[in-house]
C-alpha positions in Angstrom: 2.2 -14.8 -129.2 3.8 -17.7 -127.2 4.1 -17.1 -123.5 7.8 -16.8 -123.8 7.9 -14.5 -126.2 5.6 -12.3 -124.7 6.8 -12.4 -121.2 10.3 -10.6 -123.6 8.1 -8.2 -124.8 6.5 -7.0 -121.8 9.7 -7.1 -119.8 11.4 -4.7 -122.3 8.4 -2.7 -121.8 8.9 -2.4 -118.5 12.6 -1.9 -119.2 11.8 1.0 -121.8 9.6 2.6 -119.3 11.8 2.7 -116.6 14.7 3.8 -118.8 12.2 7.0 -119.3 11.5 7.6 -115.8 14.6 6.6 -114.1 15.6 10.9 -114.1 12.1 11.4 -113.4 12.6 9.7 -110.3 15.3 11.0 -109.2 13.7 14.4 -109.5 10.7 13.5 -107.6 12.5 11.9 -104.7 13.8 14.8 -104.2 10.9 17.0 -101.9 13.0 19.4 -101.3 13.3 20.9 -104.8 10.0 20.9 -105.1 9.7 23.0 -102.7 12.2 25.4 -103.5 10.8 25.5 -106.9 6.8 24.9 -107.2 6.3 28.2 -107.1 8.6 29.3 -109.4 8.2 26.7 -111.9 4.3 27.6 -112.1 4.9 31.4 -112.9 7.0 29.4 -116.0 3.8 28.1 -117.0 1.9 30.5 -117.2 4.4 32.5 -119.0 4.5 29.9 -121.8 1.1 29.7 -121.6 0.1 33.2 -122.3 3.1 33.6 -125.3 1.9 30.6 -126.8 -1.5 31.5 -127.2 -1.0 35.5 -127.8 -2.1 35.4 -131.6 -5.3 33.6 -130.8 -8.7 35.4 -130.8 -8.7 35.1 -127.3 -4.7 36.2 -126.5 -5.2 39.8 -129.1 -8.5 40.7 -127.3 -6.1 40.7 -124.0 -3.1 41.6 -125.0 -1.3 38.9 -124.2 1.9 40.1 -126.4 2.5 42.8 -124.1 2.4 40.7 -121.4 4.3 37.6 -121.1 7.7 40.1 -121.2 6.8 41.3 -118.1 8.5 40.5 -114.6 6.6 37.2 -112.8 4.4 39.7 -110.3 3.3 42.7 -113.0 2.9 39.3 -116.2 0.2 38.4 -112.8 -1.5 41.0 -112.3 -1.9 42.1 -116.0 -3.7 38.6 -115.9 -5.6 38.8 -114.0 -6.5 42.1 -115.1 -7.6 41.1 -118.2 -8.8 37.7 -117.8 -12.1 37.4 -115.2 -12.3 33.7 -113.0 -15.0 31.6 -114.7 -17.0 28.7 -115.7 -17.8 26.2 -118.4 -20.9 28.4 -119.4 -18.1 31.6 -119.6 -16.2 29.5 -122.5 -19.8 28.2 -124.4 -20.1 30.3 -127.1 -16.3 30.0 -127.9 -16.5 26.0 -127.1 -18.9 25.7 -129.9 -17.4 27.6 -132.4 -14.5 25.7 -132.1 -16.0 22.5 -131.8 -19.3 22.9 -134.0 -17.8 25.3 -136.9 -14.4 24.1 -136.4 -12.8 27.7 -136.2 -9.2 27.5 -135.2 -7.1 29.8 -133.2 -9.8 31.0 -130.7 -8.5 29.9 -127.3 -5.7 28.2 -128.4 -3.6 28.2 -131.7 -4.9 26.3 -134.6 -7.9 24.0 -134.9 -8.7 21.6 -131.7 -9.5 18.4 -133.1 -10.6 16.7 -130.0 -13.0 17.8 -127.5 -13.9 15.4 -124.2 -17.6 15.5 -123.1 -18.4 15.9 -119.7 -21.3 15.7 -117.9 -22.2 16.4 -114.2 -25.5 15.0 -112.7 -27.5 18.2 -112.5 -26.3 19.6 -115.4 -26.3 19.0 -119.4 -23.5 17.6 -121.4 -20.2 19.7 -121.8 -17.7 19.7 -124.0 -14.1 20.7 -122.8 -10.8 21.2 -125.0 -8.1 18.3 -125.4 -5.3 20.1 -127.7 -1.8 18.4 -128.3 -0.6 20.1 -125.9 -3.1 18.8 -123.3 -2.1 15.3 -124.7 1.6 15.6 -124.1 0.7 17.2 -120.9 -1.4 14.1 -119.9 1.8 11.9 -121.5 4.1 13.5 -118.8 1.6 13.2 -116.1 1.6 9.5 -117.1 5.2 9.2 -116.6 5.1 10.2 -113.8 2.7 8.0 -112.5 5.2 4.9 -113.6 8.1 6.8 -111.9 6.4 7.1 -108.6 5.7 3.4 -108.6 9.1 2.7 -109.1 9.6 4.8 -105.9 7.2 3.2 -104.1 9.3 -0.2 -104.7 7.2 -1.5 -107.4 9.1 -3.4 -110.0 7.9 -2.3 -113.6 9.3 -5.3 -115.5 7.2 -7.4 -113.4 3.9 -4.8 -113.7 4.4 -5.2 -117.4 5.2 -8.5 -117.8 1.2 -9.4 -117.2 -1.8 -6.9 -118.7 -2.7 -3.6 -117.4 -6.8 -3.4 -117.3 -8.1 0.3 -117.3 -11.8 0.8 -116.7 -12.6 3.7 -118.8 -15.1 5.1 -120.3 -16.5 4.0 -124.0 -13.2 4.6 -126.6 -16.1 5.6 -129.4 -15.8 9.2 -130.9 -18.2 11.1 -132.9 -16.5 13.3 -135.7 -17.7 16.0 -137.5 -17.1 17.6 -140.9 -14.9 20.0 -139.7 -12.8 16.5 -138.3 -13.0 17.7 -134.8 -13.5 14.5 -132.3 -16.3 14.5 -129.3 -16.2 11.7 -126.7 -15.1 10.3 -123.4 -12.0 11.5 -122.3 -10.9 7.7 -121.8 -11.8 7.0 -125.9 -9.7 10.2 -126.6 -6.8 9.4 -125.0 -7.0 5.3 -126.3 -6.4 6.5 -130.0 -3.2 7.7 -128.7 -2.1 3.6 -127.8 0.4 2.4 -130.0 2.3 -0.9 -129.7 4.4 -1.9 -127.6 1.9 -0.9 -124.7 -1.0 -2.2 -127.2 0.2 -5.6 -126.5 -0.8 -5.5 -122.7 -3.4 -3.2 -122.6 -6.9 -4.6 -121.4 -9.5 -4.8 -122.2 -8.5 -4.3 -125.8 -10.6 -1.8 -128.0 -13.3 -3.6 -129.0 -14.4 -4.2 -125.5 -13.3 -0.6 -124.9 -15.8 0.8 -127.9 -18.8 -0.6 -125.7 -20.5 2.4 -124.0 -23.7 -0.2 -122.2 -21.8 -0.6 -118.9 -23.5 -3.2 -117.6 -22.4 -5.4 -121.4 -19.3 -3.6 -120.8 -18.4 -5.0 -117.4 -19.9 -8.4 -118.8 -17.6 -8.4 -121.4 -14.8 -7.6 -119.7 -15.3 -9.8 -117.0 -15.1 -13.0 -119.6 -12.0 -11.5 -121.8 -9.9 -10.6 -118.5 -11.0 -13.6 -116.4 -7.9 -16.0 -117.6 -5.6 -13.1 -118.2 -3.0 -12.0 -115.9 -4.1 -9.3 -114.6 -1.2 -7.3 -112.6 -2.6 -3.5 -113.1 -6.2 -2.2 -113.1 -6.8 1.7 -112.8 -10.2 2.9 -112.7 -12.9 4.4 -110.3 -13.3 2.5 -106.9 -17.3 2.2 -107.8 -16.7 0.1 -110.8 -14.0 -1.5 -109.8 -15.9 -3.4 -107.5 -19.2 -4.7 -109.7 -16.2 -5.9 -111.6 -14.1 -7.6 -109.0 -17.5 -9.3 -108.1 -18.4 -10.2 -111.5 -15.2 -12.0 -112.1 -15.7 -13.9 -108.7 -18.7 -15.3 -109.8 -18.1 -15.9 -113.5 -15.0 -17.7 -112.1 -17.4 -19.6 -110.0 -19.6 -20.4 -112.6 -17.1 -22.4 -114.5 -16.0 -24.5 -111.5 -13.0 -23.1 -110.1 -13.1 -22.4 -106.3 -12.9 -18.7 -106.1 -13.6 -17.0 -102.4 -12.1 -13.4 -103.6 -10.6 -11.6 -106.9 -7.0 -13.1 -105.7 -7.9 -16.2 -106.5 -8.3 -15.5 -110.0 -5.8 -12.6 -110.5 -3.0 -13.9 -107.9 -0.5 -11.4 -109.7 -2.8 -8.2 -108.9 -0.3 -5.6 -107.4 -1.4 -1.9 -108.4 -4.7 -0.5 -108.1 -4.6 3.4 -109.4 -7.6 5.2 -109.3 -8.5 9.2 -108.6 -11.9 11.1 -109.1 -13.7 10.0 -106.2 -12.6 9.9 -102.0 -11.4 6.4 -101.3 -11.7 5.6 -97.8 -15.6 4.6 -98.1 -14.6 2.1 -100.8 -11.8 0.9 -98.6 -13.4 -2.2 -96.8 -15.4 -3.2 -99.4 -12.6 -3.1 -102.3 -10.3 -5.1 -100.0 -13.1 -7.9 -99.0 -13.7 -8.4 -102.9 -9.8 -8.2 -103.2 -8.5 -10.7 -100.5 -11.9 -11.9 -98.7 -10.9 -9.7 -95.6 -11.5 -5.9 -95.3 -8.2 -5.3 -93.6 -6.4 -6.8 -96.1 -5.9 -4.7 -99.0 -4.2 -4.4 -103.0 -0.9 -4.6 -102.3 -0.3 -0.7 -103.9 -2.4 1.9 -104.3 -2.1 4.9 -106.1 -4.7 7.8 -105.8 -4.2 10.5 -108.9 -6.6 14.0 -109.4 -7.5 13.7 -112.3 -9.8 16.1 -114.7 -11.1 16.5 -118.4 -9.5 20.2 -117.8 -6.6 18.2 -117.2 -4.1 16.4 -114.6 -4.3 18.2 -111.6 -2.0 16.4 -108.7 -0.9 12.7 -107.6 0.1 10.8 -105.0 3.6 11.1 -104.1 4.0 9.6 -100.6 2.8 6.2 -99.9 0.0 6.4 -97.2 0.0 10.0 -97.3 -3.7 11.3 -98.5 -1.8 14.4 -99.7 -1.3 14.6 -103.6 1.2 16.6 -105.2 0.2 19.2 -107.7 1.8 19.0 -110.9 3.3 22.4 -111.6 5.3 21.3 -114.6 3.2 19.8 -117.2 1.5 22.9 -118.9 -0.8 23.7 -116.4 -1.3 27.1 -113.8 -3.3 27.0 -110.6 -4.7 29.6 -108.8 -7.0 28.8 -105.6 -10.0 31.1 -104.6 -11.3 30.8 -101.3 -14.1 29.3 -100.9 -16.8 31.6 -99.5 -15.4 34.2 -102.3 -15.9 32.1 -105.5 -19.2 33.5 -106.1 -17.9 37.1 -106.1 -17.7 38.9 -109.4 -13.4 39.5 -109.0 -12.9 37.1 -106.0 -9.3 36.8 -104.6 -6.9 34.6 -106.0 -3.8 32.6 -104.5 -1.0 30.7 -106.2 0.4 27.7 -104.3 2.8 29.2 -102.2 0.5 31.9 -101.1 -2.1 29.7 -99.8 -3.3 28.9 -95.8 -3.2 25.9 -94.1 -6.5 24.7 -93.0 -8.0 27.4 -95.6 -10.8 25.9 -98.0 -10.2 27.1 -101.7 -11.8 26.6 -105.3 -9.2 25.5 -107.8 -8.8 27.9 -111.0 -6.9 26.9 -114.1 -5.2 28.1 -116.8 -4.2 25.5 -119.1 -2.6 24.5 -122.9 -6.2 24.0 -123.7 -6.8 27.3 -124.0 -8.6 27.3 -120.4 -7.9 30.8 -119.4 -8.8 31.2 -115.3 -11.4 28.6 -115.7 -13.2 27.2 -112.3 -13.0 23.4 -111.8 -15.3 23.3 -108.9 -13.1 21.0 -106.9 -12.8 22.4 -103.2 -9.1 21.6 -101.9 -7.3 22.2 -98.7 -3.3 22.5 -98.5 -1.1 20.2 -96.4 2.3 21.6 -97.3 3.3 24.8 -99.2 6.1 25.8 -100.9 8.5 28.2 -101.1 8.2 31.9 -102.6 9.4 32.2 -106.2 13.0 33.3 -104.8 13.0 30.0 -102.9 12.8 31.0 -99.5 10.2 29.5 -96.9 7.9 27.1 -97.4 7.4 23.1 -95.6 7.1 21.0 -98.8 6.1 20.4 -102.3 2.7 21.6 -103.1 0.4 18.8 -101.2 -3.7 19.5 -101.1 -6.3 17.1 -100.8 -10.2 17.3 -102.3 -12.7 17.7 -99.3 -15.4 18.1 -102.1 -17.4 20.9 -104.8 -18.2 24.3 -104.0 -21.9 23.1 -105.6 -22.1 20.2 -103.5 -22.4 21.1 -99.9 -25.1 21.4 -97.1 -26.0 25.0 -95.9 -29.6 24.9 -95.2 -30.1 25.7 -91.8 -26.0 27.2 -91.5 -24.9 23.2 -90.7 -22.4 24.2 -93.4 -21.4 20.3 -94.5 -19.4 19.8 -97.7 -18.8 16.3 -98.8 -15.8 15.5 -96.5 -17.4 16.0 -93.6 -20.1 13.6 -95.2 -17.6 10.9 -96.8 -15.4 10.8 -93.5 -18.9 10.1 -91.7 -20.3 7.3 -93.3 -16.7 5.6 -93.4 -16.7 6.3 -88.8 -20.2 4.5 -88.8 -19.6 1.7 -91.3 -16.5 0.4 -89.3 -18.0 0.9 -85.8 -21.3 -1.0 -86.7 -18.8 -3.2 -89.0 -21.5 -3.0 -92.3 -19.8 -3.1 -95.7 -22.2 -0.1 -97.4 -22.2 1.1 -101.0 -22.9 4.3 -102.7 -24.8 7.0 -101.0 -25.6 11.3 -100.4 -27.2 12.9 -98.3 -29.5 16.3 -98.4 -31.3 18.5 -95.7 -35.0 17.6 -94.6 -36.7 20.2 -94.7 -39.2 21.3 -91.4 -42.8 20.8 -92.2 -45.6 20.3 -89.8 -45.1 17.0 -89.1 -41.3 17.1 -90.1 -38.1 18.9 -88.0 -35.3 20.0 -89.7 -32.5 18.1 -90.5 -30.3 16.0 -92.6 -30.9 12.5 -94.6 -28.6 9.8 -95.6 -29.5 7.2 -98.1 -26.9 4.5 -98.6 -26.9 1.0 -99.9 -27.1 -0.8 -96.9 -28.3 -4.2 -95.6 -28.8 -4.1 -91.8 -31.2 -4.8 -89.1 -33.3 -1.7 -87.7 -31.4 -2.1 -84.5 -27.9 -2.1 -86.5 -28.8 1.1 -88.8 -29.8 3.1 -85.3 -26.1 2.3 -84.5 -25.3 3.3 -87.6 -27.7 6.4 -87.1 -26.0 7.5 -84.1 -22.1 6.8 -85.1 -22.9 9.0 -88.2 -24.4 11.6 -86.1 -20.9 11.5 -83.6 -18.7 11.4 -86.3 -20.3 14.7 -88.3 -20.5 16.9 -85.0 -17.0 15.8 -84.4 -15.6 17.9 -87.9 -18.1 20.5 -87.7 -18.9 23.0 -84.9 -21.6 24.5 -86.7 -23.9 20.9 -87.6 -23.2 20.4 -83.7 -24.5 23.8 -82.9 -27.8 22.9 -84.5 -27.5 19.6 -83.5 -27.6 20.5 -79.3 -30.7 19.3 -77.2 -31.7 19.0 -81.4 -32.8 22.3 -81.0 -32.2 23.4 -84.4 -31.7 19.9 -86.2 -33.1 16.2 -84.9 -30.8 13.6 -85.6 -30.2 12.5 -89.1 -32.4 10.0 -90.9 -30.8 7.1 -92.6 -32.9 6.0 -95.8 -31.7 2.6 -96.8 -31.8 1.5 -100.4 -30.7 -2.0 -102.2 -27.6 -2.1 -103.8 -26.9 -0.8 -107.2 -30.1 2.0 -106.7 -27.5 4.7 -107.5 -26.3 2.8 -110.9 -29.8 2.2 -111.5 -30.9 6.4 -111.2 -27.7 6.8 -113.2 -29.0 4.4 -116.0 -32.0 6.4 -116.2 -30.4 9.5 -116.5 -27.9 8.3 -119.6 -25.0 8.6 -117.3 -23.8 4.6 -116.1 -20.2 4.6 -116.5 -17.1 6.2 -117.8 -16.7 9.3 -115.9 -20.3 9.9 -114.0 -20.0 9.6 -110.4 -22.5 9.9 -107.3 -22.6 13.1 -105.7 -22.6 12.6 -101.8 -24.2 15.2 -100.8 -26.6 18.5 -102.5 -28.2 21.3 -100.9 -31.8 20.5 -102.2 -33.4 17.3 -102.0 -33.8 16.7 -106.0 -30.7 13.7 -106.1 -31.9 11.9 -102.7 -35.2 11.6 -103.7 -34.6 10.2 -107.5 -32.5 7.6 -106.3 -34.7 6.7 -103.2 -37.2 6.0 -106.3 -34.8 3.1 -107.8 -33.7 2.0 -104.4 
């Protein structure tokens, strides 16, 4: 297609997309109805939710008929009544039946013909609902992604007008007899591309079929590197071996590239979710610009989840994201220290605590019925009551990390926050650029005292990482009395140990678990020393 004609085709996308948001818009610039309504607008949900589903397997066992008539509070409690919080490993049996025999109408009406497989790094593969429902729901969420860059001053004619590059995972699905789809959630959700968007999407989908990272990136790196690029959404970890790939294949064929802006001067919008940015920070805006303090023009932080969209950012430079009560989707948030308890408490948005740690619980058009997510979250505004009354803002929470990934071995209680926020404190006051990293407890021995290890990609003298020893130390006692109780006259911790490793050690370990890519992330931190020690092995 001749530049021209192209440049009219990707404008009127832009165009078209705005057209669809522009009432969107409008409705999110507006906080204060959200908070009047969040709360109301989520008992709505779950309404629909439980009438749509009340003549599945799941819905007659319950008695879900009988209950979505019922006012908002006793259509609750009959809920939860009926319906216990739990896992992935609560659904299995049904999972498989629906995915395996191809059974329909068990969690949700009708036969699910796609299923997204997930898979953590301590645990097996999982495979995790994606109805139509859960596609329109992800549709809307995407809308409103485009809507809240228009508020945030971003021109959509112009975003379109170049290619949008989304690192995802491999776009390959396995189908069975029965027709039902298994894959990455990414290769799901690519089927669903039609033109006009086709015609700026990067890297294509024969690039996107590749599930070898490492070929992946390769390739992409070469199809993208004379493109203009003026989008890119994917995780911050991946978005860097490719920022730095391009720099030097740019390199290689003569031109004089010193950063990714050199070769993708149009770059405006970098949207990525799934893991905290701030570590990432320095190093994505040195590969960006060539100077940490100078970062992607716009950023755009989403949550994510195979279980579907949870929250985005609404407010530029606020860390807050705001959930998304009206795509299909109910919340409920345990506390933390009660998730483990065989009916633990339960809170809907406006019910929740300030400064109060909680698990989030779904319910969703997937047929996910009170299903743990395992994301830890703390609110920063709440909304109003159903009748509309109280409240200080739309729903806002951010993730400060996984009720399975946390440090409690000698009562330090750390969770990855505490951990992330750390590592960023030291990195700028030694001024090191440092990669991926976790950290687990030492355990005492005889010639061993108790207390916490980091290992992070990191290239510094032994002078520079006792700095870096020390700031880390500071800035973890300064979040957490208890680490700092242990931590005094290191009476019942010593100071940490920093483990340095060569970057890329935590791709490598990845690789040799079958998990490079796509979704797989890092953990930062686990309360046993299984993770740190593997990937000390391929540092």
């Amino acid at each position: 297609m001749a530049s021209g004609a192209r440049w009219r085709w990707t404008a009127l996308i832009g165009h078209a997309l705005g057209a669809r948001t522009s009432a969107r818009r409008a409705r999110l610039d507006d906080a204060d109805w959200w908070r009047r309504n969040g709360a109301r607008l989520q008992f709505e949900q779950l309404r629909t939710l439980i009438r749509t589903a009340q003549n599945t397997e799941f819905g007659r066992a319950r008695g879900f008929a009988a209950l979505h008539t019922r006012p908002d509070a006793e259509m609750l409690a009959g809920y939860r009544a009926v319906a216990p919080v739990g896992d992935w490993y609560q659904y299995k049996d049904e999972f498989s039946r629906m995915r395996e025999g191809g059974q329909p109408d068990v969690l949700w009406p009708g036969l699910v013909r796609d299923f997204a497989q997930t898979s953590g790094t301590t645990a097996g593969d999982k495979y995790i609902p994606v109805t139509r429902a859960m596609h329109r729901s992800n549709y809307r969420a995407s809308l409103d992604i485009f809507a809240n860059l228009r508020r945030f001053g971003m021109s959509l004619p112009d975003i379109m007008s170049g290619r949008c590059l989304f690192l995802g995972g491999s776009t390959a699905l396995d189908v069975n007899e029965h027709g039902v789809r298994t894959g990455d959630l990414s290769g799901i959700a690519t089927q669903l591309i039609r033109w006009p968007l086709s015609e700026i999407w990067s890297p294509g989908p024969r690039i996107a079929l590749e599930s070898h990272w490492p070929t992946k990136i390769e390739r992409m790196a070469e199809a993208c590197l004379d493109q203009d690029i003026r989008f890119i959404s994917g995780m911050p970890s991946w978005t860097l071996v490719l920022f730095n790939r391009v720099v030097e294949l740019a390199r290689e064929k003569g031109r004089n590239a010193a950063c990714v802006r050199d070769v993708w001067p149009n770059l405006r919008v970098f949207v990525h979710g799934g893991v905290k940015y701030e570590p990432f920070q320095p190093r994505v805006a040195k590969a960006w610009s060539g100077d940490e303090a100078v970062d992607i023009p716009h950023r755009f932080e989403l949550y994510p989840a195979s279980e579907g969209f949870v929250a985005m950012q609404d407010t530029p430079g606020d860390p807050g994201l705001r959930l998304n009560t009206d795509i299909g989707l109910f919340f409920e948030f345990v506390p933390l220290g009660s998730i483990d308890e065989p009916d633990p408490p339960a809170f809907m948005c406006h019910e929740v605590e300030r400064g109060q740690r909680y698990v989030v619980v779904m319910s969703t058009c997937a047929g996910l019925w009170r299903y743990v997510l395992g994301d830890v979250v703390e609110f920063d505004t709440i909304p109003a009551d159903p009748g509309g009354t109280g409240g200080d803002g739309p729903p806002r929470l951010r993730i400060v990390g996984r009720h399975r990934h946390f440090i409690n071995a000698f009562g330090e209680n750390l969770i990855v926050e505490h951990i992330e926020h750390a590592v960023a404190e030291a990195a700028r006051a030694c001024e090191l650029t440092v990669g991926e990293f976790t950290a687990a407890p030492v355990y005492p021995t005889e010639t061993t005292r108790a207390g916490l290890e980091l290992a992070v990609e990191v290239e510094a003298a032994p002078d520079t990482l006792a700095r870096f020893r020390d700031s880390f130390d500071a800035a973890v006692k300064a979040q957490n009395v208890d680490y700092t109780t242990k931590r005094t006259d290191s009476l019942g911790m010593v100071e940490p140990t920093i483990t340095p490793l060569r970057p890329g050690a935590f791709h490598r370990w990845l690789e040799s678990q079958g998990k490079l890519g796509g979704q797989h992330k890092c953990p930062r931190c686990a309360n046993h020393r299984e993770i740190i020690e593997a990937v000390a092995r391929h540092g």
